[in-house]
C-alpha positions in Angstrom: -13.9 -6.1 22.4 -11.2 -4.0 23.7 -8.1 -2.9 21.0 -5.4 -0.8 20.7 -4.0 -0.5 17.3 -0.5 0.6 16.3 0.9 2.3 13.3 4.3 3.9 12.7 3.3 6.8 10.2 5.8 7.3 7.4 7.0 10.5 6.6 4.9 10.7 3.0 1.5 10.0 4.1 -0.7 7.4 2.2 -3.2 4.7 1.9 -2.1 2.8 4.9 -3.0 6.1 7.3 -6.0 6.3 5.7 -7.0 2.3 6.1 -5.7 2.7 9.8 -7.9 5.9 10.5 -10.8 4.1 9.4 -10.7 1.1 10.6 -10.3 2.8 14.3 -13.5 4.9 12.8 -15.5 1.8 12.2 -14.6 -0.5 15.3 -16.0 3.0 17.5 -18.9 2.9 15.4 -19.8 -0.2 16.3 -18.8 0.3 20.2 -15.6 -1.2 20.6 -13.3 0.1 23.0 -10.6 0.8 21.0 -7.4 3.3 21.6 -4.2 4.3 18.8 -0.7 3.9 19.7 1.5 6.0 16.8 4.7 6.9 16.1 6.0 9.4 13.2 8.9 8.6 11.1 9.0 12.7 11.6 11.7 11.5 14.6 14.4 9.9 12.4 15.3 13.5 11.2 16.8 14.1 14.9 18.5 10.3 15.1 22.1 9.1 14.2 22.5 6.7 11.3 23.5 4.4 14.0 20.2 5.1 16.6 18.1 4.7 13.8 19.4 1.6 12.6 19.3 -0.3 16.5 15.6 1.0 16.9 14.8 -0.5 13.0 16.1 -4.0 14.6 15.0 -3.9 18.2 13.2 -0.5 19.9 13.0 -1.1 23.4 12.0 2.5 24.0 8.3 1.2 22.9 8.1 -0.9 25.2 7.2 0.8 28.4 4.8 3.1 26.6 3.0 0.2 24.7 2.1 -1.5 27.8 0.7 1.1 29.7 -1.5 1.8 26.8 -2.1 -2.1 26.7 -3.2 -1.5 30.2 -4.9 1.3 30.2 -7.8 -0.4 27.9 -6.8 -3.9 29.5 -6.5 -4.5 25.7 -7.4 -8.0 24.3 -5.8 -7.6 21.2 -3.1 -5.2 19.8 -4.1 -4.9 16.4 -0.5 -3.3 14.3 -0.3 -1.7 11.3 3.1 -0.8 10.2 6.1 -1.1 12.5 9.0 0.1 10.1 11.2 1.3 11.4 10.3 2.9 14.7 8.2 0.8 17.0 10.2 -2.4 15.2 9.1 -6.2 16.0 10.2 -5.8 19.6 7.0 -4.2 20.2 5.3 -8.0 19.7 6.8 -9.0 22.3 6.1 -6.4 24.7 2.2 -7.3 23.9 2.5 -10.5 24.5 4.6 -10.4 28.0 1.3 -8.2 29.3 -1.1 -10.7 28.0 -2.7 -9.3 24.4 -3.1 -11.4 21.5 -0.7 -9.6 18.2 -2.9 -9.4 14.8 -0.4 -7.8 12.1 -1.7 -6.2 9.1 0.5 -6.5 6.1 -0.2 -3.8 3.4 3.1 -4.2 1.8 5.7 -7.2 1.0 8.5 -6.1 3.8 8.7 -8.6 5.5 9.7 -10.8 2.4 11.3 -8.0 0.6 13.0 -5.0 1.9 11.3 -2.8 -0.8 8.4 -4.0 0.3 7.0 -3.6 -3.2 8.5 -7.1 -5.2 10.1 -4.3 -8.0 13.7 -3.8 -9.3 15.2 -2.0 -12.3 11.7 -1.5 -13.8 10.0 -4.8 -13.6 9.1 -7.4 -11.0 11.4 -8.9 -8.5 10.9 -11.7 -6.3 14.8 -12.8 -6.0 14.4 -12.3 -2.0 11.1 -14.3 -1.7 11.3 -17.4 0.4 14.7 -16.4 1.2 16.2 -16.0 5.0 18.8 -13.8 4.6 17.4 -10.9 1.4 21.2 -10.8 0.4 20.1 -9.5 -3.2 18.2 -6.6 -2.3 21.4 -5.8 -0.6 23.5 -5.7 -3.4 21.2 -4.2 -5.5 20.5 -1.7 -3.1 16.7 -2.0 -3.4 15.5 0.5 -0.6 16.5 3.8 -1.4 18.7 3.0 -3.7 21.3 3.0 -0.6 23.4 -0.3 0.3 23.7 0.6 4.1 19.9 1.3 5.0 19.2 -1.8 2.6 22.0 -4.1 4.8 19.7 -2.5 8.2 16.8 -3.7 6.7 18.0 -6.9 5.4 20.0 -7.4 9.0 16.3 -6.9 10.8 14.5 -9.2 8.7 17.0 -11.8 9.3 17.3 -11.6 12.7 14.0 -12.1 13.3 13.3 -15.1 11.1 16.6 -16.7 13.5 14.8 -15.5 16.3 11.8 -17.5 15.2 9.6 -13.6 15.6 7.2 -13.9 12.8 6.2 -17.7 13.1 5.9 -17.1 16.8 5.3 -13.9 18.3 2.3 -13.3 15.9 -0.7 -14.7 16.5 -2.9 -13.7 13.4 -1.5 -12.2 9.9 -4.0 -10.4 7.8 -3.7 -10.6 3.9 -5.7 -7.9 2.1 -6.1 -10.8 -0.8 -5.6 -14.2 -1.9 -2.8 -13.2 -3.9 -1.0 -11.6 -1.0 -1.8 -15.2 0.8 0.2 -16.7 -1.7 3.3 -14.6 -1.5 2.9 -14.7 2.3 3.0 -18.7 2.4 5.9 -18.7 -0.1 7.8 -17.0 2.0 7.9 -19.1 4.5 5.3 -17.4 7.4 2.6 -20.0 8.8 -0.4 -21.1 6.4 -2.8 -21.4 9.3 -2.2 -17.5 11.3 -2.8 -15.5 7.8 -6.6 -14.7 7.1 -7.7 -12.2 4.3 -9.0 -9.1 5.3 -9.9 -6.6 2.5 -9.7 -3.0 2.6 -13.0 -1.3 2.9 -14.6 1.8 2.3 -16.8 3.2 4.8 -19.5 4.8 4.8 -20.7 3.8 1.5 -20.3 6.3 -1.2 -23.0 5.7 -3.3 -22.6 5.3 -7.1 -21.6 8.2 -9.5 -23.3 8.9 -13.1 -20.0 8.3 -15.0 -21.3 10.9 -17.1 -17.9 13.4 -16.9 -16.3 11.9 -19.9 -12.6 11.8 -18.6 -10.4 9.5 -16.6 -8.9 9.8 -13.7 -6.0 8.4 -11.7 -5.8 8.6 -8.0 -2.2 8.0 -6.2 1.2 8.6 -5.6 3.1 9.8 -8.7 5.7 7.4 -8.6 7.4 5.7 -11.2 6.4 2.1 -9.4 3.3 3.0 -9.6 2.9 3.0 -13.4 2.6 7.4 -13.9 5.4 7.2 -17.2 3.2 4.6 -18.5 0.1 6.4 -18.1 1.6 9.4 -19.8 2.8 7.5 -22.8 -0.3 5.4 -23.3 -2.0 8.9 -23.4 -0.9 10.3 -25.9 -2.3 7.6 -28.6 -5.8 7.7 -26.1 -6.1 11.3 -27.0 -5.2 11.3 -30.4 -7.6 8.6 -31.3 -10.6 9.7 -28.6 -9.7 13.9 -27.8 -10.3 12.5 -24.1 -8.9 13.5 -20.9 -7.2 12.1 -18.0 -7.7 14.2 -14.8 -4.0 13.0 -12.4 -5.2 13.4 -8.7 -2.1 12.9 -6.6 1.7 13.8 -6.0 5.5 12.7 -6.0 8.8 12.4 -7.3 7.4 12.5 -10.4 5.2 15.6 -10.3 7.4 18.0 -12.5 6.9 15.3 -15.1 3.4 14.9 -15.0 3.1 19.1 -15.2 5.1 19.4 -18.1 3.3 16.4 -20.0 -0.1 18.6 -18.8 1.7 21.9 -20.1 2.2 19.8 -23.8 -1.6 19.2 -24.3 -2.5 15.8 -25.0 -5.9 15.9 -22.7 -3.5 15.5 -19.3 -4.9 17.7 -16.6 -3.6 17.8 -13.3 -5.1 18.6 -10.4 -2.8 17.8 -7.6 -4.1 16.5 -4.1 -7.7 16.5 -3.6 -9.9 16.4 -0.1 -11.4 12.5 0.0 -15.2 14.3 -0.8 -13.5 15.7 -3.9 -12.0 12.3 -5.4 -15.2 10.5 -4.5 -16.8 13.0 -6.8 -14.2 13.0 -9.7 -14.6 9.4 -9.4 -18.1 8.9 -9.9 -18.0 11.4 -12.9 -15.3 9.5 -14.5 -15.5 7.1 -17.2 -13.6 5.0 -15.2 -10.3 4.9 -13.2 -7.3 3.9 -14.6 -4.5 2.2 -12.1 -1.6 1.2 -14.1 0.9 0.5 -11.7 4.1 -1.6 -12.9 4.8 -3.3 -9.5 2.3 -5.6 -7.7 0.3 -3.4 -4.9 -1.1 -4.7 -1.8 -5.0 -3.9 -2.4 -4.9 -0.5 -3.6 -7.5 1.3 -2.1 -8.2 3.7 -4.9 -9.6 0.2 -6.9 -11.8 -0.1 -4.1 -13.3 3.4 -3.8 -13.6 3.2 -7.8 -15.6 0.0 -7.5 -18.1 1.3 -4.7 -18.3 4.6 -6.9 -19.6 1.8 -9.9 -16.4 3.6 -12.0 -14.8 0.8 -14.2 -11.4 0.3 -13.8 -8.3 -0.5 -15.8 -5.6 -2.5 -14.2 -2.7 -4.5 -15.0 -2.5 -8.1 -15.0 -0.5 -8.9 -12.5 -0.5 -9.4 -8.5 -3.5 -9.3 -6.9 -5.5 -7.0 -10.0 -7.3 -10.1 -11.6 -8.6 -10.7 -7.9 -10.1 -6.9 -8.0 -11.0 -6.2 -11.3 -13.4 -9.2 -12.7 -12.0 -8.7 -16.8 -14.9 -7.3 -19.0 -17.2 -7.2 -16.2 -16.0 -4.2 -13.6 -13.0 -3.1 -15.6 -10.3 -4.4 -18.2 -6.8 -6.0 -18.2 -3.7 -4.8 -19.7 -0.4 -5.9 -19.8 1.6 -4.7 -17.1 4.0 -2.3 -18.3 2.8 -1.6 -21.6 1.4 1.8 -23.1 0.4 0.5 -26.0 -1.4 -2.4 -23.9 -3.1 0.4 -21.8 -3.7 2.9 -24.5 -5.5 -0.2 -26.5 -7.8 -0.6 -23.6 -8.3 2.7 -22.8 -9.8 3.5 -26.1 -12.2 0.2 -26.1 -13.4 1.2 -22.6 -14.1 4.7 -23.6 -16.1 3.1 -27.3 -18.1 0.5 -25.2 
């Protein structure tokens, strides 16, 4: 088969680089013709407010540059990552007008939320699902905490559900789960184009000893992503255990994850980490702990965890009780909660 696949990189780098990367690595491996077409985020830095915003709701200047590298494969399918904001939904249509099917991976909510991450004020959101025109994010000025780029992203959205752009210029949505199904169907895109597709890790691993006797956490050091929680929870884990929590990652939050390591309560962080070194960590880890507060698309750290045979702790929420079978590969806690977490934490390190 011959594919090009498409990805706007953001200007933080992060799991969706890494799935896109590999899954150009795997489709080679298995002989595949198979090209990239990118763009970085990098180029906003050199745009008007007002540039920016046309190319977030219609880029022609993709256009031209797509189809000769449609052409140059004679490309059957144009396989997309991420289109935000750069390459933008025009870029379906330019596919499609040199005769490639569109397959769209969604690793985030965007196109039903313009957070992309169903989260507001600290706790879920879903007060734009299902909904044309995502008026609320607008006045709540869910992305970036900044009305105007939140009304560009809310104005693109709606335009192309009027247009009739996701129903119809997409042939094939991918899910990464059931529960991202769900939310897809809710919102109002077509039951019959969205498969599941799962991330992956590739090659395979191999299984650690767990024998390390710490946890680790593996991600972005956001406060969506559960890190304050973690920290809290902590404290009572150590107390009661004298374990330690290794923090692989960074973010917006990394001053407060350094000064909680600087306080001593077994909190050790180690920053960003090669992927040979994580796959390590993991596999001498008692077990991974994600305890992110919003829902997560497939969170690819669970994945490597699991092929690593680490247990992992989860919340139980979005698509977690897919990932992590309960008292089998891992342990539940309620999302949000340290005590929750640190009351899991200590069972998982006694069992």
């Amino acid at each position: 088969m011959r594919v090009l696949l498409v990805h706007n990189f953001y200007q933080e780098p992060g799991g969706e680089d890494q799935v896109f990367a590999e899954e150009f690595a795997l489709l080679e491996k298995y002989s595949h013709t198979v090209r990239k077409f990118t763009v970085h985020n990098d180029a906003i830095k050199s745009m008007g407010k007002l540039e920016a915003a046309r190319k977030t709701l219609w880029n022609p200047d993709t256009a031209k540059p797509l189809q000769e590298a449609i052409r140059a494969i004679d490309a059957q399918v144009v396989h997309f990552h991420n289109t935000f904001p750069l390459i933008s939904p025009a870029a379906y249509y330019a596919a499609h007008e040199v005769g490639a099917a569109v397959v769209q991976t969604l690793h985030n909510y965007r196109v039903l939320c313009p957070s992309a991450t169903f989260y507001r004020d600290g706790k879920v959101c879903e007060d734009c699902l299902g909904k044309m025109m995502p008026w609320p994010a607008v006045v709540h000025k869910c992305y970036r905490d900044n009305r105007l780029a939140t009304a560009t992203l809310a104005g693109m959205l709606t335009f192309h559900h009027l247009k009739g752009t996701w129903k119809n210029e997409v042939d094939v949505y991918i899910a990464l789960t059931e529960f991202g199904k769900g939310k897809l169907i809710a919102g109002g895109l077509p039951a019959e184009k969205i498969e599941v597709k799962t991330n992956f890790v590739d090659p395979d691993p191999g299984p650690g000893n767990g024998e390390g006797g710490y946890a680790v956490v593996v991600g972005r050091l956001a406060e969506g992503k559960g890190i304050l929680t973690l920290l809290e929870a902590w404290k009572t884990v150590h107390a009661k255990t004298g374990a330690i929590v290794k923090i692989i990652g960074d973010g917006p939050l990394r001053a407060e994850v350094e000064q909680a390591a600087k306080q001593g309560f077994g909190i050790e962080y180690v920053g960003r980490r090669a992927s040979a070194e994580v796959y390590a960590m993991m596999g001498d880890a008692r077990m991974l702990v994600f305890p992110a507060r919003w829902y997560e698309g497939q969170p690819r750290t669970i994945v490597e965890a699991l092929a690593k045979g680490t247990p992992v702790i989860a919340p139980r929420h979005g698509p977690m009780p897919d990932l992590v079978d309960d008292r089998r590969t891992g342990l539940l806690f309620e999302p949000g909660s340290a005590v929750d977490l640190a009351d899991k934490t200590i069972a998982l390190f006694s069992d």
